[in-house]
N, C-alpha and C positions, 0 to 999 in steps of 0.2 A: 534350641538354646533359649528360644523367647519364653521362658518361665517367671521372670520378673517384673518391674513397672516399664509399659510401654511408653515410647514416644510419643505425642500429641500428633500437631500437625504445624505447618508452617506457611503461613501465607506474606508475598510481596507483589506491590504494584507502582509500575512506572509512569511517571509522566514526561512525555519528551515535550521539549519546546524550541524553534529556531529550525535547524532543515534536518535535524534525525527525528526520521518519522518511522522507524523501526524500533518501538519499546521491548517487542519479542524475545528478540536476543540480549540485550539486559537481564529481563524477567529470565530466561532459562538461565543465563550467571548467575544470578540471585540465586535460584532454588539448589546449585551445585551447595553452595554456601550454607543453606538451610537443609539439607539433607539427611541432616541427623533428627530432624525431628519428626520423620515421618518416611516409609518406605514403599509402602502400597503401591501406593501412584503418584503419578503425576500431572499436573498440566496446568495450560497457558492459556486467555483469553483476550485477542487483539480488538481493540477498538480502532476501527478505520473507517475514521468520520459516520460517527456512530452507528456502523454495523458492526456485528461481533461475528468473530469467527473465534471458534474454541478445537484446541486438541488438548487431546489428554488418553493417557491409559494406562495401565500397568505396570509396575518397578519403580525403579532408579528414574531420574531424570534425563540421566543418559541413558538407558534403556529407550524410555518413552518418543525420547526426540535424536532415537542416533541417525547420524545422518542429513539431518535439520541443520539447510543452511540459513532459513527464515526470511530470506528473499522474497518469499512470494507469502511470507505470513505479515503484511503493513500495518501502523497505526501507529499514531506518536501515543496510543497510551495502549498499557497492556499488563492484566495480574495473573499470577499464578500461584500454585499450591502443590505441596506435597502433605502426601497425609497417612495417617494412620488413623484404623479407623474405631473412634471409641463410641460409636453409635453409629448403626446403620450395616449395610453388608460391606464386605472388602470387593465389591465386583467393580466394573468398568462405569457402571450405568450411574454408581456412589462417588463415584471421581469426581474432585472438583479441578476446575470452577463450575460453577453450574450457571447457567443460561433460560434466557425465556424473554418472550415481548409482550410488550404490556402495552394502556394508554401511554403509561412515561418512555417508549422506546424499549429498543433493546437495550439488554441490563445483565452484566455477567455479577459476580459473587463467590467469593470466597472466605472460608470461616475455620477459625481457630474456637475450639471451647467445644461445651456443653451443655443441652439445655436440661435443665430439672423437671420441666412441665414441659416439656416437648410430646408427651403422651398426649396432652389434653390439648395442647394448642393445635395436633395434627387431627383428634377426633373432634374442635371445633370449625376449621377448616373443610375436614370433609362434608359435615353437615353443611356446607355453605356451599358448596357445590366443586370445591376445588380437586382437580385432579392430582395424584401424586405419582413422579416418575422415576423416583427414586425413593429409599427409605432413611435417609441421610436427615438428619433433625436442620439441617441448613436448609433444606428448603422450604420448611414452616417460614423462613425468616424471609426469604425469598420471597413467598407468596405474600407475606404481612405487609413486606415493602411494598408491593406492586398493587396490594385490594387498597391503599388510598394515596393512589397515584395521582389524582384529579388535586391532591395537596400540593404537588408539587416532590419531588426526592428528598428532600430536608423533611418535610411533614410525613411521609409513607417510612423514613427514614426514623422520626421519633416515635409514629405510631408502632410502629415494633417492637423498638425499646420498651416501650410502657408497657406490653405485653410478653416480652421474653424474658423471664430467669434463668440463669447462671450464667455461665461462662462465654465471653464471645470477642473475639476480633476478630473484625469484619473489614474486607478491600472488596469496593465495589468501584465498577467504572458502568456508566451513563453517557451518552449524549456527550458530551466534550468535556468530561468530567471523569475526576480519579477522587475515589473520596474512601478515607477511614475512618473505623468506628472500633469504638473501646467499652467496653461494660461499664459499669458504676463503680464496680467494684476493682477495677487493674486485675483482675484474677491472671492475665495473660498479657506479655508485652506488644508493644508495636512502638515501632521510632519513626521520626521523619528525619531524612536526609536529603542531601543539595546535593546533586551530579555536577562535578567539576563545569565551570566557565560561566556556571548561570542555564546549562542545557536542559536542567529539569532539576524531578521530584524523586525520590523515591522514599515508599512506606513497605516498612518489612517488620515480623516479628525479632530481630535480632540484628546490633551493631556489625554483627562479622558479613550479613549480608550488603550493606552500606560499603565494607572495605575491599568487597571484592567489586561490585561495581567502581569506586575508585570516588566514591559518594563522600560527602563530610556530613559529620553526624549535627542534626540542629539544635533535635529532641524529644522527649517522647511523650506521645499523646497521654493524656492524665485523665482519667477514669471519669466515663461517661460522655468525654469529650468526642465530638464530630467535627472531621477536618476535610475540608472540600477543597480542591486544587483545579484552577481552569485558568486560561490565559491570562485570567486577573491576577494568577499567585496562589497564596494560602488565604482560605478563611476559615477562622475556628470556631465553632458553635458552641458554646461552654452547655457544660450539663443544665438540665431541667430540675434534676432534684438532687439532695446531698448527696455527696459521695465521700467513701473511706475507702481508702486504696488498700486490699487483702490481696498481694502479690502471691501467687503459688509459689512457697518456698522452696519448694523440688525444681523449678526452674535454674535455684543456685544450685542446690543439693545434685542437680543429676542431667536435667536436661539438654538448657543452656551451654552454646560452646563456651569453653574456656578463656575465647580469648573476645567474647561478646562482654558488655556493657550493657546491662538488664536494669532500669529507672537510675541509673544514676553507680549502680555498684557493680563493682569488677569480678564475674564470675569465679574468675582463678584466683583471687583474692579472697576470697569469700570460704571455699574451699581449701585452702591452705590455713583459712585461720581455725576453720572447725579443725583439720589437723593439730595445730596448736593448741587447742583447748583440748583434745582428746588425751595429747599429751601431759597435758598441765593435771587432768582429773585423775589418773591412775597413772603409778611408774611402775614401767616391766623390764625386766632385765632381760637386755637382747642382745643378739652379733646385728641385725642390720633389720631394717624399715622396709615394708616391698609394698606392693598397689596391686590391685587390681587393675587393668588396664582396660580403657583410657582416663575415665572418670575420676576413678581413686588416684590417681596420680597425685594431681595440687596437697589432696590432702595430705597425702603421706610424704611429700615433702613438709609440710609444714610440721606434721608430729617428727621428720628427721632434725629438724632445727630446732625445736624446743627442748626434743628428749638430749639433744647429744648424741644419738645413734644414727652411723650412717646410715642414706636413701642408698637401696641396692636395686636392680633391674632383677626379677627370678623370673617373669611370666613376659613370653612376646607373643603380641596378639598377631594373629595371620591377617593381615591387610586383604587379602585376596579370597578372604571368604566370603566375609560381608554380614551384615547384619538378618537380612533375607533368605542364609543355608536354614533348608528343612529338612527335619530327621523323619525319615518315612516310618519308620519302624522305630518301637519303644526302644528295643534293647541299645539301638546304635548312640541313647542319652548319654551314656557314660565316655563313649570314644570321641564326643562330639567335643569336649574340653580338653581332649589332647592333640586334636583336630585346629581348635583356634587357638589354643593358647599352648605355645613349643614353654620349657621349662630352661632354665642355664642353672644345669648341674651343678659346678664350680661356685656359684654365691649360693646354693641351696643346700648343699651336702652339708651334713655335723652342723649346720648354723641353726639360732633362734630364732624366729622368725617373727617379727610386727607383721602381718597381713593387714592393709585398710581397705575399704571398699568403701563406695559413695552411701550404702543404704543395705538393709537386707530386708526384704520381703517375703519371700517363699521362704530362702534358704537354701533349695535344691542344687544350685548352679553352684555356691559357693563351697559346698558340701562335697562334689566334686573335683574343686579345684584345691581342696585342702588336702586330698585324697592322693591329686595330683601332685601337690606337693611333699607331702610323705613319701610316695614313690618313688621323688626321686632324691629323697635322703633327709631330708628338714629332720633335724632333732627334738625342735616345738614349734608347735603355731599361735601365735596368739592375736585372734582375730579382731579387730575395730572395726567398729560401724560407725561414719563421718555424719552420722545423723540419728535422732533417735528412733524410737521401736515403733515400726509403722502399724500401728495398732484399728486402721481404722478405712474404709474406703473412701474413694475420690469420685464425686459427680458433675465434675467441671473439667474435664478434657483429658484428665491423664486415666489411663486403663489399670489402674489397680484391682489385684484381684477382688472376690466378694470374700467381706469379712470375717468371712470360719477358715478360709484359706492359707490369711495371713498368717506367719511362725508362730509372730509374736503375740498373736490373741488364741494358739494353741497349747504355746508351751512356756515353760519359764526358761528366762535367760541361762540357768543352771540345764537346762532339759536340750534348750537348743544349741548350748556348746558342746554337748553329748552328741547330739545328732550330727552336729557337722565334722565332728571328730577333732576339735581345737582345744589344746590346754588352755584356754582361758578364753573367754569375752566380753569385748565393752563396747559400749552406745556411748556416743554423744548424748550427754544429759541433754535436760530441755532446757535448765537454767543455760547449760553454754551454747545450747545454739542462740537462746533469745539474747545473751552477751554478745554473740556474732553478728545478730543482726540487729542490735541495737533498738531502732524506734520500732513500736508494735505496728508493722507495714502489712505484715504476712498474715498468709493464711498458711495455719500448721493443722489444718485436722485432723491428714492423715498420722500425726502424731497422737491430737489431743480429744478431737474429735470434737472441736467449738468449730462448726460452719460458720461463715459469713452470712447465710442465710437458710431457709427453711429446705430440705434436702427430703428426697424418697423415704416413708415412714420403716423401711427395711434396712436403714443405715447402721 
């Protein structure tokens, strides 16, 4: 089924303070929360009085830690990650957090993003003599931190930055320290939150992981910002050089839970209103509104409340397959979509159908489900896309495919409603998503193909 845009990765770390000295078990709540953004792996790494101890491996979170009652995992501070992996291998060995001792102590790390020069930073490394034990572009960062450790973690901390392009949020813990870090550019979020009574900290890529630990949300780090947390509280390091905050817009578009709070805007909000505009831009005559599930959902409520046409339920996803079902064999592609997603006959049969979906990419997946929907009796289909034509690759943490791949740099919109087999197709223009998202915040390239900065000459 994974023939679309991948998940990134998701990292959180806690700071306990007062007498819960078990940050562990937080951090594994957190990553339940964060789950969607990454399914490889997973894992934990506990500071207990600055020794680290790290688990981690492969799957789900509960996979990785079933059984894990954390007793005997201590530290009042402790970060974790789940990940997908858009550079490096998917093995055990590429799992974060990732670990090492240096002059500064031991030092774990975890990382959201991308780097663009990650080639040249690892072939100026090796020449330096540094060994590599994984192929994960995080531990370039790793290493940077630690070769000017004699600065101190703040200085080993910005010598990196001055050498790292693209994409990055970083949770690292030190010595009696829990500290994050954000790119120049916001490419990817992280927030800070307050554990209920004054008990601590927590820093995670997304609001919904604050709401499960039972956290109040403070704020979110602001691009290029460094945030350091030690029994003194919070201290914040403001950037070194300008920053313009280029938000991945696919965080609203796709990634981002629903019911998270990404710099300030409401991801289901946000998605409901590109339904609206889809609505507003073309009127189709329908019996009822359906989604893709789960993402297309907001939207296609919101094109229900603009057009006048009811939101119907056709497609229910199988909770219990999971995002990680692999098809061993090609042919089993096509049974895989009746596999997850069951149809309800009675709103499908002789009806017109709105189809929305968050995004089309390949096409493949959707092509099948439009298939599945004729099947089982749809009279039309007429498909939306809650975002426009992704015309262009991503080098900053999300796995889009390579650009002859995409539909929509192979065929035209007339070509690709052919293929998918829908009477009709529309994209979210680009004027209405920039309407949706009001101040020029984002980075859309994989619409428009303006980087926020200098990207692989193969783009």
């Amino acid at each position: 089924m994974s023939e679309e845009i991948h998940e990134e990765c998701g990292v959180i770390g806690v700071y306990c303070s007062g007498e819960n000295q078990n940050a562990a078990h937080l951090v594994y709540y957190g990553l339940y929360a964060l789950q969607h953004r990454g399914q490889e792996s997973a894992g934990i790494a506990a500071n207990n009085h600055a020794v680290m101890e790290l688990r981690k491996g492969l799957g789900l979170a509960g996979e990785v830690f079933r059984g894990e009652t954390f007793a005997d995992f201590p530290g009042n501070i402790a970060i974790g990650h789940v990940r997908y992996s858009t550079a490096g291998d998917a093995s055990v060995r590429s799992a974060q957090p990732l670990a090492a001792s240096c002059r500064l102590g031991e030092i774990a790390l975890a990382h959201n993003g991308n780097l663009v020069n990650a080639d040249s930073l690892r072939e100026m490394l090796t020449d330096e003599g540094v060994i590599f034990h994984t192929t994960s572009d995080s531990e370039s960062i790793l290493n940077l931190i630690c070769q000017h450790g004699s600065r101190g973690i703040e200085g080993g901390i910005k010598n990196a930055m001055s050498l790292i392009k693209g994409a990055y949020v970083l949770v690292i813990t030190i010595g009696d320290k829990l500290i994050g870090v954000r790119d120049p550019y916001g490419l990817h979020p992280l927030c800070i939150g307050k554990l209920s009574n004054d008990s601590g900290w927590v820093l995670a890529s997304e609001t919904c992981a604050l709401e499960a630990l039972d956290a109040e949300f403070v704020r979110d780090i602001q691009p290029g910002e460094i945030v350091i947390i030690d029994k003194d509280g919070l201290k914040s390091i403001p950037p070194s050089c300008i920053c313009k905050k280029n938000l991945c817009v696919f965080e609203l578009v796709y990634f981002a839970r629903p019911d998270s709070i990404v710099d300030g805007v409401s991801v289901y909000e946000f998605r409901r209103r590109c339904g609206m505009m889809l609505a507003k831009q073309r009127k189709i005559e329908a019996d009822v509104v359906m989604a893709v599930p789960d993402s297309g959902i907001p939207a296609a409520i919101g094109y229900a409340e603009a057009s006048g046409i009811p939101y119907g339920e056709g497609l229910i996803k199988n909770k219990y397959m999971g995002r990680t079902f692999i098809l061993p064999v090609q042919e089993m592609r096509d049974d895989a979509v009746r596999i997850k997603l069951a149809t309800i006959k009675h709103n499908i049969e002789n009806k017109r159908l709105i189809l929305i979906d968050d995004s089309i990419v390949r096409g493949t997946t959707l092509r099948r489900i439009v298939k599945h929907l004729r099947d089982a009796g749809a009279k039309e289909i007429h498909v939306c896309a809650a975002s426009p034509e992704v015309k262009f690759s991503c080098y900053f943490g999300i796995d889009t495919p390579h650009r002859e791949k995409l539909i929509a740099v192979q065929k035209s919109s007339e070509e690709i409603c052919e293929y998918m087999g829908a009477d009709s197709l529309t994209y979210l223009s680009e004027e209405s998503l920039r309407e949706v998202c009001g101040e020029d915040l984002y980075c859309k390239a994989c619409f428009d193909g303006n980087y926020p900065m200098e990207v692989p000459v193969f783009a």
